[in-house]
N, C-alpha and C positions, 0 to 999 in steps of 0.2 A: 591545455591541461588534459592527462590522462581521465580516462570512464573512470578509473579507479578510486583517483582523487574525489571526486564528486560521489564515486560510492560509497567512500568512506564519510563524507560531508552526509551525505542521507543516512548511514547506519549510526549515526553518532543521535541524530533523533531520535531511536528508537530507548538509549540509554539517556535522551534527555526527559522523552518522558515517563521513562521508571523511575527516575529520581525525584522527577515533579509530584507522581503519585505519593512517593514512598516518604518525600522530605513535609509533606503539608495533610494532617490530615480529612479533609475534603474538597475535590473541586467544586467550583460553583457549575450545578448543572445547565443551566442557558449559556454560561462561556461556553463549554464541552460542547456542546449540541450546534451552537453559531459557526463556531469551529472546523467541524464535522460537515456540516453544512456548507461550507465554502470551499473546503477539500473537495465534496462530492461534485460540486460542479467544474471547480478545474479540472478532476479527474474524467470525466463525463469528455469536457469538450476536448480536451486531449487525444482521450481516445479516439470520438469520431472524427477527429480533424486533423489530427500527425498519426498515432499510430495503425487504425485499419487503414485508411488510404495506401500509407507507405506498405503496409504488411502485403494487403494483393498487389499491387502493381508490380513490386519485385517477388511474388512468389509465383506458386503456378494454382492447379487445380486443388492440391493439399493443403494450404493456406487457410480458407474457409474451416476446414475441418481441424487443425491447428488450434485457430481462435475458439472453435468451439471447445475443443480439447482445452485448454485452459480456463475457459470458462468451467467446466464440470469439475476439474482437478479442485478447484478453488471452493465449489461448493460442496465436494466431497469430504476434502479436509477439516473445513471449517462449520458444517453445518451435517452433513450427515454421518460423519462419525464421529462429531462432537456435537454434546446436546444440549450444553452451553455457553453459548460465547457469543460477545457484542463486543462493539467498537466504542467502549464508554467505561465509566467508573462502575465493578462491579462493587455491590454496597449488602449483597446474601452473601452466606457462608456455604461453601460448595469441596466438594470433597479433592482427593489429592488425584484421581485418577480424572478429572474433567481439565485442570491447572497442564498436567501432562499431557493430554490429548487434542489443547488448544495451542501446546508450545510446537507440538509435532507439525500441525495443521500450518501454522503459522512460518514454521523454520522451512516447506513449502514457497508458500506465499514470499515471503521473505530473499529466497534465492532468486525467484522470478522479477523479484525489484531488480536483481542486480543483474539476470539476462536483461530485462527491457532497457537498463540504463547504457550497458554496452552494446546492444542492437542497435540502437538510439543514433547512440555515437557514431555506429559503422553508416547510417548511411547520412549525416551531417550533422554539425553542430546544432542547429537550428533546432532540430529534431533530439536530441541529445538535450537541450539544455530547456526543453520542453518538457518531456519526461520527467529528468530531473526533477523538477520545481514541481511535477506533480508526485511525485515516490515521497521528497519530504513534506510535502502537506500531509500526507496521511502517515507519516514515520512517527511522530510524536503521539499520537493517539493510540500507535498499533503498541507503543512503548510502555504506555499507561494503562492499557488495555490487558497484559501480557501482566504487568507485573501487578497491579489490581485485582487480578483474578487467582496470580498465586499468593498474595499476602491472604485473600480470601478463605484460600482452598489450606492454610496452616503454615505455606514459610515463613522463613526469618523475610526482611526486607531487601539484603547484603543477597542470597536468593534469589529474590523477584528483580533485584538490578541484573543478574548473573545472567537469569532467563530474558532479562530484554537486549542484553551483549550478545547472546549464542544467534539472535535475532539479526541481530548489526554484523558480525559476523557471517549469516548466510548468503549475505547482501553481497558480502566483498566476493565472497565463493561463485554465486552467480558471475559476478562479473570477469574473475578470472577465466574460468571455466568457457563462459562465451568466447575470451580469447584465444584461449586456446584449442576448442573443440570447432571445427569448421561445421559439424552440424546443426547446430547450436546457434553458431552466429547466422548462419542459412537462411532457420527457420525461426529462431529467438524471438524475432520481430512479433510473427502474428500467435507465437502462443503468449508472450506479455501485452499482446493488446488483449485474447480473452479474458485472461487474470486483470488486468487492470479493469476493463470494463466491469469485472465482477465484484470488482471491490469499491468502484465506485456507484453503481446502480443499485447493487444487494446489498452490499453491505454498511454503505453511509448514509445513505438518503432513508433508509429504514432505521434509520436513527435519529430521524428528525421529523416524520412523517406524521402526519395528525396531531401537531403541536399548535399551540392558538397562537395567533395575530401572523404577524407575515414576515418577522425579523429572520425567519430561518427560510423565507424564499429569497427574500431580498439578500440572503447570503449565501444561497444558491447559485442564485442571477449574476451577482456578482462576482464569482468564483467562473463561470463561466465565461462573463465577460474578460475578465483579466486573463484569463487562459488566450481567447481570440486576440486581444489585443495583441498579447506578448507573442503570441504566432503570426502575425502580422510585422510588429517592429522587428523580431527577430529575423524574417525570412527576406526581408528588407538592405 
């Protein structure tokens, strides 16, 4: 099956959770956060386990600086020149230039789903179908997240579904782009492991962090495990 197919299978998340936000009006916040919580460790063991590995081995001495360049891009977008934004149900009312500045940040982020999914690809399935299964754990959040914060900030709902499409859409765009740009698929690899690692370290696990009892490590742990597992059966 084409990266592409599969990127559209991940960008279709992003409109499944605007329509989750938009059709119910409130999630239970321990699902969201359990959630969130079991993304962040797939996400986590992914990265250190499929995609830095693969990133230097096929890269050179830029590679290192790459990952980190993704990482900062990510935190640039999303945190420093935006002075709002989380990976949850936003439930304040926040003005219309924050809604805009976190779609920007995000249509970013977003693109880079769909490099890492066809870098993924270019160097095996295994690795490809690893990624993957980490882009949609955290697509449906990023989708809820996006369009929560624009019903927030004064749109309609029809809107905040629109801005979580332009979302799924950058997704495909990354991934074309990778194909066709030979720089891109080159070095794709280790700038979508900075961005992933960023979005799983920074920005999921700080969604769940100093919350009581232990049901959100235990969905941690177990997010991490299923990640090794299926990196194991897969490469198998």
């Amino acid at each position: 099956m084409s990266s592409l197919w599969y990127a559209l299978a991940a960008a279709a998340g992003n409109v499944v959770g605007a329509v989750a936000i938009t059709a119910r009006p409130r999630w239970a916040p321990r699902t969201l956060e359990l959630l969130l919580a079991l993304s962040a460790g797939f996400l986590v063991a992914v990265v250190l386990t499929g995609l830095l590995p693969e990133a230097l081995a096929r890269g050179d001495a830029r590679s290192p600086l790459l990952i980190l360049l993704g990482f900062l891009l990510v935190h640039l977008t999303q945190h420093a020149l935006v002075r709002h934004f989380h990976f949850g149900e936003e439930t304040h009312a926040v003005g219309r230039e924050v809604g805009d500045a976190a779609l920007v940040g995000l249509l970013l982020h977003t693109f880079v789903d769909g490099v890492a999914i066809a870098s993924a690809f270019h160097v095996g399935e295994a690795l490809g179908l690893l990624v993957f299964g980490a882009i949609v754990l955290h697509k449906v959040p990023e989708g809820l997240a996006i369009a929560s914060l624009w019903v927030a900030s004064g749109r309609t709902r029809p809107a905040a579904i629109g801005a979580a499409t332009a979302l799924g859409v950058a997704t495909l765009a990354g991934v074309a782009l990778t194909d066709w740009l030979d720089p891109l698929a080159r070095w794709g690899l280790a700038l979508s492991a900075g961005v992933t690692l960023y979005v799983g370290a920074s920005n999921l696990i700080p969604e769940f962090q100093g919350k009581s009892g232990w049901r959100h490590n235990v969905a941690f742990f177990v997010g991490c495990g299923i990640a090794l597992i299926l990196h194991t059966l897969i490469a198998t």
